[in-house]
C-alpha positions in Angstrom: -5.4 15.1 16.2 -5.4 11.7 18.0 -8.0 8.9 16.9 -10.6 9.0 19.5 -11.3 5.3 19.4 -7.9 4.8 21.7 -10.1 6.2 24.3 -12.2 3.3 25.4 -15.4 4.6 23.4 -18.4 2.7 23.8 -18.4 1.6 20.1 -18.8 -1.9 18.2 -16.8 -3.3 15.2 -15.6 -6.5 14.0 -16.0 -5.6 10.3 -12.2 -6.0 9.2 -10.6 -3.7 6.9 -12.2 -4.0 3.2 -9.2 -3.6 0.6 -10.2 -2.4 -2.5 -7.2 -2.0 -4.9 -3.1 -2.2 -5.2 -1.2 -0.1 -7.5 2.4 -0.6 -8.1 4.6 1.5 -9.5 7.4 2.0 -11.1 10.0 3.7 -9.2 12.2 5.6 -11.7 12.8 5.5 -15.4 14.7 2.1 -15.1 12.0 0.6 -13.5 9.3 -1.9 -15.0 5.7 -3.5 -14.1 4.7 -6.1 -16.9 7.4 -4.7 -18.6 6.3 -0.7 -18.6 7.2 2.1 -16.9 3.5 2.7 -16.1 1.7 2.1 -13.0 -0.9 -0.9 -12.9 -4.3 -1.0 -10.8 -5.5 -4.4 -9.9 -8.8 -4.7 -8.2 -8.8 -6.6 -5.1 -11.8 -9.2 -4.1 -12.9 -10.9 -0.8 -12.4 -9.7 2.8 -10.8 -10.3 5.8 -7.8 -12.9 5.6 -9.1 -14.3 2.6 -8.5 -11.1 0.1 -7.1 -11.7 -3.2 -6.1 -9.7 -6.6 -8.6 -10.3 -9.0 -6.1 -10.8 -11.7 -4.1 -14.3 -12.0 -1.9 -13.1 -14.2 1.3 -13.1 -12.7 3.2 -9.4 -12.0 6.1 -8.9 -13.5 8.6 -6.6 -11.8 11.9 -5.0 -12.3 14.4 -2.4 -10.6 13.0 -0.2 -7.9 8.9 -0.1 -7.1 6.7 1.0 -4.7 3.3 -0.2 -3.5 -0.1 1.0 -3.0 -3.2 0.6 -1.5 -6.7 1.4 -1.6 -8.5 0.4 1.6 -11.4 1.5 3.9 -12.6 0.2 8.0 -16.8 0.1 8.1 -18.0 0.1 11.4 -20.8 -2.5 12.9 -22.5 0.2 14.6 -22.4 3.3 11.8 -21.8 1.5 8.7 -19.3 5.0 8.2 -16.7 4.5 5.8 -13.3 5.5 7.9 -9.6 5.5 7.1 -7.2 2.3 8.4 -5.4 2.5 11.7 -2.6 0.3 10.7 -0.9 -0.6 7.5 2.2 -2.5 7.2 4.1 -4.2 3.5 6.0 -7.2 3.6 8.3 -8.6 1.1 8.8 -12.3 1.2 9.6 -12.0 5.2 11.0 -8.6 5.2 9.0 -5.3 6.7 9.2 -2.4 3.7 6.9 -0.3 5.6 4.7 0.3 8.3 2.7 3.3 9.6 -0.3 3.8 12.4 -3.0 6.4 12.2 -2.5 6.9 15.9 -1.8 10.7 16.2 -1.3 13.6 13.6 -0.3 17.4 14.0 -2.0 20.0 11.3 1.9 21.0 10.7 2.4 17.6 9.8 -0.6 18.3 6.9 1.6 18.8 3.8 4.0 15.8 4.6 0.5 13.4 4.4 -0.1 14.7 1.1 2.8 12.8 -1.0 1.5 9.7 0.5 -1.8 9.9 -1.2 -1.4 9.2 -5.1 -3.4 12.4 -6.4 -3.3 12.5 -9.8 -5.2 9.0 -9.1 -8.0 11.0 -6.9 -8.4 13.6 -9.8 -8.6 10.8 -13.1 -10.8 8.1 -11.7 -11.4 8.7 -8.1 -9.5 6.5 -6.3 -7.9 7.3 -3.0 -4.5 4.9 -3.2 -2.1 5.1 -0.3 1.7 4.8 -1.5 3.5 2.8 1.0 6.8 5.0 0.7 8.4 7.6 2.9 9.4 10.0 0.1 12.3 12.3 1.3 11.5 15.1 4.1 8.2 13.0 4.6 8.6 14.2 8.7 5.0 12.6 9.6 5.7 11.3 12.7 2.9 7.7 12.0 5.8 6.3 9.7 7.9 3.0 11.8 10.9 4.6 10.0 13.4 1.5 11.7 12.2 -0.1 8.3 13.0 0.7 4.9 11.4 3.3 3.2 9.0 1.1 1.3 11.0 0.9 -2.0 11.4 -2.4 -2.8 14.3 -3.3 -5.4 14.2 -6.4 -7.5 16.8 -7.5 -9.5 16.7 -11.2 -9.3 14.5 -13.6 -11.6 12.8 -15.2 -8.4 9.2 -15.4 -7.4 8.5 -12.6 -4.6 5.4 -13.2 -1.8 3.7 -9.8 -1.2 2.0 -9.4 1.7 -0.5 -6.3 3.2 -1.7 -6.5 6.6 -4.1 -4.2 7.5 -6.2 -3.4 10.6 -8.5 -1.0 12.6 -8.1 0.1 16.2 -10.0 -2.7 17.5 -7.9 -5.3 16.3 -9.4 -6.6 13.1 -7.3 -7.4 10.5 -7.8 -8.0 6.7 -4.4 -9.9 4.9 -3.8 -9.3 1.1 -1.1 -11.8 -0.3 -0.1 -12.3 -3.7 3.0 -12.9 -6.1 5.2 -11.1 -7.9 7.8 -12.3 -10.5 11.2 -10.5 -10.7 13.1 -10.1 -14.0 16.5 -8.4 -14.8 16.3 -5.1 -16.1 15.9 -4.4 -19.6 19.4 -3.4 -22.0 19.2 0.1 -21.9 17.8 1.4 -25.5 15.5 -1.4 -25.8 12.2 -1.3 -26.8 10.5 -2.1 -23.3 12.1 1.1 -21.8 10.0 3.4 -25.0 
């Protein structure tokens, strides 16, 4: 399957990218977001480079997470709702992950499933992307010379988070917000119950 907007159609869009939601996740049992080892959803408002979180309450992270997104492209022309072409993570100045929609083979179909958070899709409908390569992922849109979008904190610093997104013709929506890094909880304690 190849994206048949590469080809030149005769097609109109400068709507960018309209991000919707981020989840971030803990990554393992020694891992914490505002100090549980549950995922939080935070709603995302505004468009184009100007998108923010909704919440300013500052994210508190610890150990390894992962990070999520929930985005769509709307076309001038159609008003369709259609998936991104290009999604990359940054942390502070570092590439975590990066991926284009460019081309996809149907045996490639079972690796694309663990990027999609499904249990999320069955409980309240959303459709969040995980930015993480999780192992044997073989999809062949992955820029794999990054990492594979676990991102561990273990310092007690203030962390810039950064999603660039954009469609095939060029437009580009920019999510940036702040994360605050803590050292992991004593192992027994109360935060890790």
């Amino acid at each position: 399957i190849i994206d048949p907007l590469l080809f030149c159609l005769p097609f109109k869009d400068s709507t960018p990218p309209k991000i919707s939601d981020v989840r971030i996740y803990p990554f393992n049992e020694n891992s914490l977001v505002n100090f549980s080892t549950n995922p939080v959803t935070i709603s995302v408002a505004g468009s184009g480079n100007e998108c923010r979180l909704n919440s300013k309450d500052t994210i508190k992270v610890s150990g390894r997470i992962v990070f999520g997104i929930q985005a769509y492209d709307y076309s001038n022309d159609t008003g369709s709702r259609d998936g991104i072409f290009s999604i990359q993570l940054f942390v502070d100045t570092s590439c975590y992950f990066s991926q284009k929609f460019e081309r996809f083979a149907f045996a490639e179909t079972r690796y694309a499933n663990s990027e999609l958070d499904y249990p999320q899709v069955i409980h309240n409908g959303q459709r969040i992307m995980r930015s993480y390569i999780a192992p044997n992922n073989k999809l062949s849109m992955y820029d794999r010379k990054n990492s594979n979008g676990v991102v561990d904190f273990t310092d007690t610093k203030s962390h810039k988070i950064r999603y660039i997104l954009k469609d095939v013709f060029g437009n580009t929506s920019t999510l940036t917000f702040w994360v605050r890094s803590h050292l992991p909880a004593p192992v027994g304690s109360s935060h890790n119950k």
